[in-house]
N, C-alpha and C positions, 0 to 999 in steps of 0.2 A: 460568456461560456468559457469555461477551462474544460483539459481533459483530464481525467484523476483516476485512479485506482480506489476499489472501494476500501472498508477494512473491517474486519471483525474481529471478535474474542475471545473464537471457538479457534481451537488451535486443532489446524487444517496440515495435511502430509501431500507429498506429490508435486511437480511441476508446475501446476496450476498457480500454485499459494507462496509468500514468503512469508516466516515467521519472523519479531524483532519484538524488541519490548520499545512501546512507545509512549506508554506513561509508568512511571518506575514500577508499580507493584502490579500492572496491567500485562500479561503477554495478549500480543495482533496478531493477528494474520492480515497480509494485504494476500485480494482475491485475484490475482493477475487477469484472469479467463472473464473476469468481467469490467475492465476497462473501460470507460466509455466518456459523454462527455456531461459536464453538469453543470447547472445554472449556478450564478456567481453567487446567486441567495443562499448558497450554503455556505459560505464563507462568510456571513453574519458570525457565526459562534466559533470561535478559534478555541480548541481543544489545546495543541501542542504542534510541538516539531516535534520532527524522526532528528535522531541525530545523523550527523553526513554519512560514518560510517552504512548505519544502516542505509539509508538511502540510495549509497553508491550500489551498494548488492541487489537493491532493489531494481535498480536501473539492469544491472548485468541479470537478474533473473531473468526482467521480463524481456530483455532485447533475444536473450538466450531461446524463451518460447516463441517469439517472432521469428525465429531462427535469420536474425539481423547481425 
């Protein structure tokens, strides 16, 4: 089990959501508000990386709604 953020491709507004481009011609949204944890079987199919920057904001988002 990992814990993961989910992500979509609807570009979402609001504290909930971060927006990033995670495949060059793709903009994400990662769903912060739904966090949770997922079986390792999803990591069969490797899509991509975030790049760090995106990632690091992504960390400060979601610590920011945990108000961590």
């Amino acid at each position: 089990m990992f814990f993961g953020i989910p992500l979509s491709t609807k570009s979402k507004e609001g504290n909930f959501f971060c927006n990033f481009k995670f495949i060059e011609s793709v903009d994400s949204t990662a769903l912060l508000i739904q966090a949770r944890m997922f079986d390792t079987k999803r990591l069969n199919k490797k899509i991509g990386m975030m790049k760090i920057a995106d990632f690091e904001n992504l960390k400060i988002e979601f610590r920011t709604l945990l108000n961590l």
